[in-house]
Structures are given as C-alpha cells and as structure tokens.
N, C-alpha and C positions, 0 to 999 in steps of 0.2 A: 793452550796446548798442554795435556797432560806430560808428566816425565818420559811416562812410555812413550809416547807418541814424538817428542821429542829427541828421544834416543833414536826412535826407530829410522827418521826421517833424516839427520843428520850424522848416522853412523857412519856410511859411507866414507865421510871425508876424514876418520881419524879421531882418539880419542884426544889426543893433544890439540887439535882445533876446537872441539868441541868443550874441552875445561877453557881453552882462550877464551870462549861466547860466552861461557858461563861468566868468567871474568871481567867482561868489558873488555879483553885484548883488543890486540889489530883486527883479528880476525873476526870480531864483531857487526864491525862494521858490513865485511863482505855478505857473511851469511845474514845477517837481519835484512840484503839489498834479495838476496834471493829469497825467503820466507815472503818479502812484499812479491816481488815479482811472482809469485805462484799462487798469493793471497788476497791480494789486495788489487783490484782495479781501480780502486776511484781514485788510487796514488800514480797513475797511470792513462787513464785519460781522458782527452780534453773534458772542460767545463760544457763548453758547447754539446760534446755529447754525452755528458751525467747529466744535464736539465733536458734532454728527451728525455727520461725517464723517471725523473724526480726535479720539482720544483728548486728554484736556486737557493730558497730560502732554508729547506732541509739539508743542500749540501754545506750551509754554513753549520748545520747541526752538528750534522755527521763529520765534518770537520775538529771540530772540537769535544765529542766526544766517542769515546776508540769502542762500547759497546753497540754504539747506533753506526757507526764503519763496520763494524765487521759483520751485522745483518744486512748492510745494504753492499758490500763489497759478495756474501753468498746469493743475492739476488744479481748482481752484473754478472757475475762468474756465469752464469746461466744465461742470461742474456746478449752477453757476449762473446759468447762459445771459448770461454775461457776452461776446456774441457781434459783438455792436456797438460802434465804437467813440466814445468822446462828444469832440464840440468842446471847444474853449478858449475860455471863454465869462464871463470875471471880470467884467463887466460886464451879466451875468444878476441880478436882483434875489435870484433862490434860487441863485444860483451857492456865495455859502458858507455856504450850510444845506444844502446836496445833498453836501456837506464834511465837516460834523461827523461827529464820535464818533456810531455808533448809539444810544447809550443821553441823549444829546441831544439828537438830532431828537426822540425816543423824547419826551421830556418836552416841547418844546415843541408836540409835537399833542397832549399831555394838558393842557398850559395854554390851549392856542386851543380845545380842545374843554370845558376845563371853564371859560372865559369866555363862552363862547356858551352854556354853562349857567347862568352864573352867579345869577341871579332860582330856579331850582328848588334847585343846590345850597343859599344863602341859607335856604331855606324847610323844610329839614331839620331837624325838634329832635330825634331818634332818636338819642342819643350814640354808640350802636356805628356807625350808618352813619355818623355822620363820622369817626367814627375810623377805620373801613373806607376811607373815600375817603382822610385824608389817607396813610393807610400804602403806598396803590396811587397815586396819583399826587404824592406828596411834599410834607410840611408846608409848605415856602419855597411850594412852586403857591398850594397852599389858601389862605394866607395871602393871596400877589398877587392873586389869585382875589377873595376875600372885602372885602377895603380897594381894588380899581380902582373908581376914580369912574367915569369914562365909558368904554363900547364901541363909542362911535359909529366911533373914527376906526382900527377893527381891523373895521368891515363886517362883523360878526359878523350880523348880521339877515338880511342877504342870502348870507352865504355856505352859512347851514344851514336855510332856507326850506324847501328837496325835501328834506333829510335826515328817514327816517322817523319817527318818534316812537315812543320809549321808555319806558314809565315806570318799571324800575329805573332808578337813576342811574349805579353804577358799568358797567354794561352798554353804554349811551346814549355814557359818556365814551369808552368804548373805540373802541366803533364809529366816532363822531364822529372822533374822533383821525385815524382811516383812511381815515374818508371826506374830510375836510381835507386831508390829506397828497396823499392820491389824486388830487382833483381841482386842487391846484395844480400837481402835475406832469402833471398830463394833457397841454399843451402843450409839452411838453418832447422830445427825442429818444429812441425806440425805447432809445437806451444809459441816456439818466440812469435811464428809468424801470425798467429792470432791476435799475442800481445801488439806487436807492432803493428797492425792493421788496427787495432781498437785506439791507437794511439795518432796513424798518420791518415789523414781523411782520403781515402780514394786509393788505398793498397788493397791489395789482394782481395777484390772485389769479386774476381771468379772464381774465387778460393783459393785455398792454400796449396801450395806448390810439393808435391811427392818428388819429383826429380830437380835439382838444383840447375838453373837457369847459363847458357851456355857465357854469359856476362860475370856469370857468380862471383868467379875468386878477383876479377878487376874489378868491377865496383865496390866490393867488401874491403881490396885494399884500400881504393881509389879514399874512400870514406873513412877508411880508417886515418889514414895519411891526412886528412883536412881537418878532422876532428882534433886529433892533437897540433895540430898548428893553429887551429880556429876557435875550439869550445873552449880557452878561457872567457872570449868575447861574447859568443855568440846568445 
C-alpha cells in the first residue's frame, strides 16, 4: 500500500492514531486487525473452505509467504463476495468476535446454542448421544453447558422463542448455532455479514440481511456477554 493510499484510507481516524501505526503504538494493533478484515480472507476463513478452491498444499504456501497471500487473498475477495468494505468499529460489542479464528466463532455458537438447550441436553440418559454431542461440540462446551447455574443474564429465552423446534438435539444445536450467529449480525454492515458468512458454515445463505432482524440487539448482547466470560477458553 502506497503512502497515499495509506493516508487516504486511514485519515479518517486521526493523525495521532495514524503516527501511533506508523510507530508500532497500541493502536497498531487495532488498525492492522481491520486492514486484514477488509483485506485478507484466507486470515478469515475456514481451511475447509480455502482447499475448495485451492489445494492444501498451496495454502501452506501462501501461508508463509505474504506475496502469494495477497494474490490469492484478491482472487477469495471475488469469490467470496467480499465486495464491501467494513468500518472501524472497535467499539462494536461483536467487533472482536466478528475477529476470531473461524473454528472459534465456530464453537461459541455451539455453546450459546447448546445453553439455550441446556434443560433438553440435561435430560438425555442415552450414553452414545452424549457421547455424540460432546465429540461435535467439544467436552470443555458440555462440560460449561451442564455445571452453568443461571441463563438468565445470556437472554437465552428470548433469543430462541421463534427458533423452530427440533427434536433431534445434535441437529437443533446446529441449526441454533446459525440461527444465533445470524441474527446478531443481522444489524451489522452488508461487509461484516459477508465476512461472517465466509467464516460460519451455514449463515446468510439467503443472503445478506438490509434490515436488522427483530432478535438483533438480544443476541448481539446475548453473545457478547458469553464471549467475554467464555473466549479466554473457547
């Protein structure tokens, strides 16, 4: 990225943040997190779905070095309707959960989905199906899952009220998962919800959402609230 192009793209936020980046400050950190989020897909997601598109052996390429990333990161950009581009917005509740590693978002909608289950999975004596649930969504979940005292203050009642009813469970948590994820980013921009779909398997499959989802702002807290209690572990 030229100077100019550098200026021109992070003027916005101030020239005192912008000598911070230049410096390595705190604020480095933040903006080098959005420059990937508007630049970079393969830092974003899964493996699973970078080898459709490119053998696994080139992603160890492109892995290690940053000019064969950045021509395979402007072929995803195009592939994955990464067409929009997203605010600087650290001060979003899901600003860094729209962040993480895919295979961590991944797991905290299988924890906020199987909390919201948590009274039916409880009520399972069938040993294979727990053993089924903890191998697909992870012994540490199950675990959190089974010993949470309260869900009052994760809104879990109100967030999955319309959610239709399942009676497999492992079926139910998946869905869930999706439909969570889905609806806290409902209000979010045309960009993030692209990003998050290229990252959570089974979002916004009917497209991206123009008007924000009447679940919006309780599952965007709901999630936020679990995330800081949960993503040192998760």
């Amino acid at each position: 990225m030229s100077e100019e192009q550098t200026s021109t793209v992070i003027s916005p936020f101030g020239e005192e943040l912008l000598r911070g980046w230049i410096a390595r400050d705190k604020p480095a950190v933040s903006l080098d997190q959005w420059i990937f989020w508007n630049n970079s897909p393969s830092r974003h997601v899964p493996l699973a779905t970078l080898t459709t598109f490119f053998p696994e052996k080139f992603y160890n390429i492109f892995e290690k070095d940053a000019r064969v990333r950045s021509q395979v990161d402007a072929l995803l950009r195009a592939k994955l309707s990464w067409t929009e581009p997203v605010s600087w917005r650290p001060q979003d509740p899901l600003w860094e959960v729209s962040l993480v590693t895919p295979i961590r978002l991944q797991r905290l909608a299988f924890l906020a989905a199987a909390l919201s289950m948590k009274e039916m999975i409880a009520k399972i004596i069938d040993g294979a199906a727990v053993r089924k649930l903890r191998q697909e969504i992870g012994e540490d979940i199950m675990e959190f899952v089974l010993l949470s005292g309260s869900l009052s203050k994760y809104f879990f009642a109100e967030c999955t009220a319309d959610f239709p009813f399942v009676e497999e469970v492992p079926v139910a948590l998946k869905q869930r998962a999706v439909l969570l994820v889905e609806n806290a980013f409902s209000a979010k921009e045309i960009g993030v919800q692209q990003r998050i779909a290229s990252k959570m398997p089974g979002t916004f499959l009917t497209g991206m959402k123009k008007t924000a989802s009447p679940l919006a702002a309780k599952t965007e807290e709901m999630l936020g609230k679990l995330w800081k209690e949960a993503g040192g572990w998760l």
